[in-house]
C-alpha positions as YAML, in Angstrom:
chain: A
units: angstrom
residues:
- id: 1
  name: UNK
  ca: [-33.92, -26.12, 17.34]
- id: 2
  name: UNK
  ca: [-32.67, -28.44, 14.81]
- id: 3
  name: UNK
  ca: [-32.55, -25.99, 12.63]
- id: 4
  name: UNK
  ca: [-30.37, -24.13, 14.54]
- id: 5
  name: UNK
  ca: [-27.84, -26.69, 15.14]
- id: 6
  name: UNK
  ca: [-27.96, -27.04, 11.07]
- id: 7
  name: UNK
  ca: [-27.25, -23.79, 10.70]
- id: 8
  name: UNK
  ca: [-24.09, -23.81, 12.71]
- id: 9
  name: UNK
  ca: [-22.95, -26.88, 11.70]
- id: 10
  name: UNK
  ca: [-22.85, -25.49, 8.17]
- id: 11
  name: UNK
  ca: [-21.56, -22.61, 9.23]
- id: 12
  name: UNK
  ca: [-18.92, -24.04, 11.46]
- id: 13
  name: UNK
  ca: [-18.05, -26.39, 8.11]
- id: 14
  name: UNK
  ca: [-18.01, -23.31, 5.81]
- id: 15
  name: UNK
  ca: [-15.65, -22.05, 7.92]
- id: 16
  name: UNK
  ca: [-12.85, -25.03, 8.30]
- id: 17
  name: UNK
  ca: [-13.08, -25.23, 4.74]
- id: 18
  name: UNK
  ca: [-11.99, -21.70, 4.06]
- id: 19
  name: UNK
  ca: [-9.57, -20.95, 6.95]
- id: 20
  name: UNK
  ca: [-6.54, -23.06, 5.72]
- id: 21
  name: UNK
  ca: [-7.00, -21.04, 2.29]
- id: 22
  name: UNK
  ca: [-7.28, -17.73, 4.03]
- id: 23
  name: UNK
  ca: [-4.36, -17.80, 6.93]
- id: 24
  name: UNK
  ca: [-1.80, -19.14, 4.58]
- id: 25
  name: UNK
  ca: [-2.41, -16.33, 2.11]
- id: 26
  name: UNK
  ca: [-1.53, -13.35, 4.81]
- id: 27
  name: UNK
  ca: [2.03, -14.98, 5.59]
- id: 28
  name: UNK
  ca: [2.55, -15.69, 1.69]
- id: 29
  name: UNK
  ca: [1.74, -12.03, 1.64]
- id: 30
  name: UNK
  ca: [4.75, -11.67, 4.35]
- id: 31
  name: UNK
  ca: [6.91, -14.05, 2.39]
- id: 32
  name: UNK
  ca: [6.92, -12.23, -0.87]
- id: 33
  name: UNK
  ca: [7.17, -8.45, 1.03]
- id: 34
  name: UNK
  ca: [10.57, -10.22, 2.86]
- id: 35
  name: UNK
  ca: [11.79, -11.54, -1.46]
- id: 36
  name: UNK
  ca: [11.09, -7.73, -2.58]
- id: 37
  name: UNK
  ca: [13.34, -6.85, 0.40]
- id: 38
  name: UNK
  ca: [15.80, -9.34, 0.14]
- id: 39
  name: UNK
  ca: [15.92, -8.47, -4.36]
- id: 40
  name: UNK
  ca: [16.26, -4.82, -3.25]
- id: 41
  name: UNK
  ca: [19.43, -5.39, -1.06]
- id: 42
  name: UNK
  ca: [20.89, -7.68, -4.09]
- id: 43
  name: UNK
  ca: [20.97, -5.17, -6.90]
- id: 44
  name: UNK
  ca: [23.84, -4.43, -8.74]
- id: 45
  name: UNK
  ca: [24.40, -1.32, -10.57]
- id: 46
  name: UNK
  ca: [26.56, -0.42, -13.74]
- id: 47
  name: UNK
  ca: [29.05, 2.19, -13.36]
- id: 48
  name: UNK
  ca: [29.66, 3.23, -16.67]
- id: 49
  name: UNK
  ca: [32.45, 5.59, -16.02]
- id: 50
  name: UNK
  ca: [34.25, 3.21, -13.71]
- id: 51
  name: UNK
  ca: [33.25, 0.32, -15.74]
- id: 52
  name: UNK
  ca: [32.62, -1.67, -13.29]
- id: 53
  name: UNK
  ca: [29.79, -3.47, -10.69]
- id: 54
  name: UNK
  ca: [28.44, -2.37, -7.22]
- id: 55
  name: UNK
  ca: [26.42, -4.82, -5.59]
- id: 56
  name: UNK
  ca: [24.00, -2.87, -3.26]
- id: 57
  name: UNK
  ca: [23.52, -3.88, 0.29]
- id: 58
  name: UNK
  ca: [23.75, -2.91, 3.88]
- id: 59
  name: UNK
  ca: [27.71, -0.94, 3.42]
- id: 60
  name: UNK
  ca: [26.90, 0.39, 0.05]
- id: 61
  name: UNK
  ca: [23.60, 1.75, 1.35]
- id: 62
  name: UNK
  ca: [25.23, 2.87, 4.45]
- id: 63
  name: UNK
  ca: [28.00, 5.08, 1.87]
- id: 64
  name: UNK
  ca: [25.11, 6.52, -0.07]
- id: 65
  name: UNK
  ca: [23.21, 7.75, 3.30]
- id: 66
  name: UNK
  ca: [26.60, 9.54, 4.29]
- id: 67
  name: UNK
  ca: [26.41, 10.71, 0.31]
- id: 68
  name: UNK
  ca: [22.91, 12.03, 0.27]
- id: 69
  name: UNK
  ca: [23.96, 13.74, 3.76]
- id: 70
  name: UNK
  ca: [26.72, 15.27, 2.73]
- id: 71
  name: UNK
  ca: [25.45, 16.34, -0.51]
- id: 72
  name: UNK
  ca: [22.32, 17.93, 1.47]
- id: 73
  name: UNK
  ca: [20.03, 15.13, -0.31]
- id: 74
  name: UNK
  ca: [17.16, 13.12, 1.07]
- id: 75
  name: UNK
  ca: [18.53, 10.48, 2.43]
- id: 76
  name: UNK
  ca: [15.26, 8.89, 1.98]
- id: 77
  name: UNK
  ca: [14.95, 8.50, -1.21]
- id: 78
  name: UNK
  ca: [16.33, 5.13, -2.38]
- id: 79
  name: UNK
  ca: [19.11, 5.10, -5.04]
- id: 80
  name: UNK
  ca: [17.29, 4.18, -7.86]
- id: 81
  name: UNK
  ca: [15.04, 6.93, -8.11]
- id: 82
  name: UNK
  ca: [18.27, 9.17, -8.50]
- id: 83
  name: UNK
  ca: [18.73, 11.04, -11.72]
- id: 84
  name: UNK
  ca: [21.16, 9.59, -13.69]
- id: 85
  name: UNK
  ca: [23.24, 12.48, -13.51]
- id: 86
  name: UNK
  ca: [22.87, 11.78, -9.94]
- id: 87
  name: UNK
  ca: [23.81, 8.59, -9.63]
- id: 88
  name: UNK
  ca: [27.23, 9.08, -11.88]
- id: 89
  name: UNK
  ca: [27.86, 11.48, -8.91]
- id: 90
  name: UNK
  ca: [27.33, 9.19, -6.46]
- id: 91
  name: UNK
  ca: [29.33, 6.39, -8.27]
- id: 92
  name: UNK
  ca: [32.25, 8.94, -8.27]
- id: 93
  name: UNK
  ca: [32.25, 9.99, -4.76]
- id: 94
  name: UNK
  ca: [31.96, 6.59, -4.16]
- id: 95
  name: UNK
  ca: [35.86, 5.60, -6.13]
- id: 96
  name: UNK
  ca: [37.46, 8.31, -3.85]
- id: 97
  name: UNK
  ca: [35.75, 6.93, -0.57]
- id: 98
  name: UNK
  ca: [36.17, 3.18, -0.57]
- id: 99
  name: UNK
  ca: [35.88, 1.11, 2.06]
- id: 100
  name: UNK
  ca: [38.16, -2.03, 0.90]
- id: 101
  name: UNK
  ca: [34.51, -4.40, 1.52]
- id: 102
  name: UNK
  ca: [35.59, -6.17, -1.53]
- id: 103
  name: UNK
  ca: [31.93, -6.19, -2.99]
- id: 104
  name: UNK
  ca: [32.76, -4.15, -6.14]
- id: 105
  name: UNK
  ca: [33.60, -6.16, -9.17]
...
């Protein structure tokens, strides 16, 4: 019996030892998927026709969707895995549809 008890006592140890180092490491996992969002939605892009900045985020992506629509694209594909050719295309439509957001520079 006492060996038993010794058994689950070291098990029972083994295991507070190793569950702060394990629980933490699923939300860090959380935490960094949230940055690679958040770095996603704070690109900025070159226009090199326009010479100038967009900064991407919820309205630009919003204008590309209605771009990709109208163009008969997939609108799932994210902007950055455009052809360049592409994305000058894009960046032009874009000039004769603003939307006065202020966030190109």
């Amino acid at each position: 019996m006492k060996r038993v008890h010794w058994y689950l006592g070291s098990l029972l140890l083994g295991a507070t030892i190793v569950a702060p180092t394990v629980i933490p490491a699923g939300a860090q996992d959380r935490d960094d998927q949230k940055r690679q969002e958040q770095k996603e939605h704070q690109r900025r892009y070159y226009d090199r026709q326009h010479k100038d900045y967009h900064e991407w985020n919820d309205r630009e992506d919003g204008a590309y969707r209605r771009w990709a629509e109208e163009k008969k694209y997939r609108t799932d594909r994210k902007f950055h895995q455009l052809k360049s050719r592409q994305q000058q295309e894009y960046w032009k439509w874009r000039h004769e549809h603003p939307d006065n957001d202020g966030d190109r520079r």
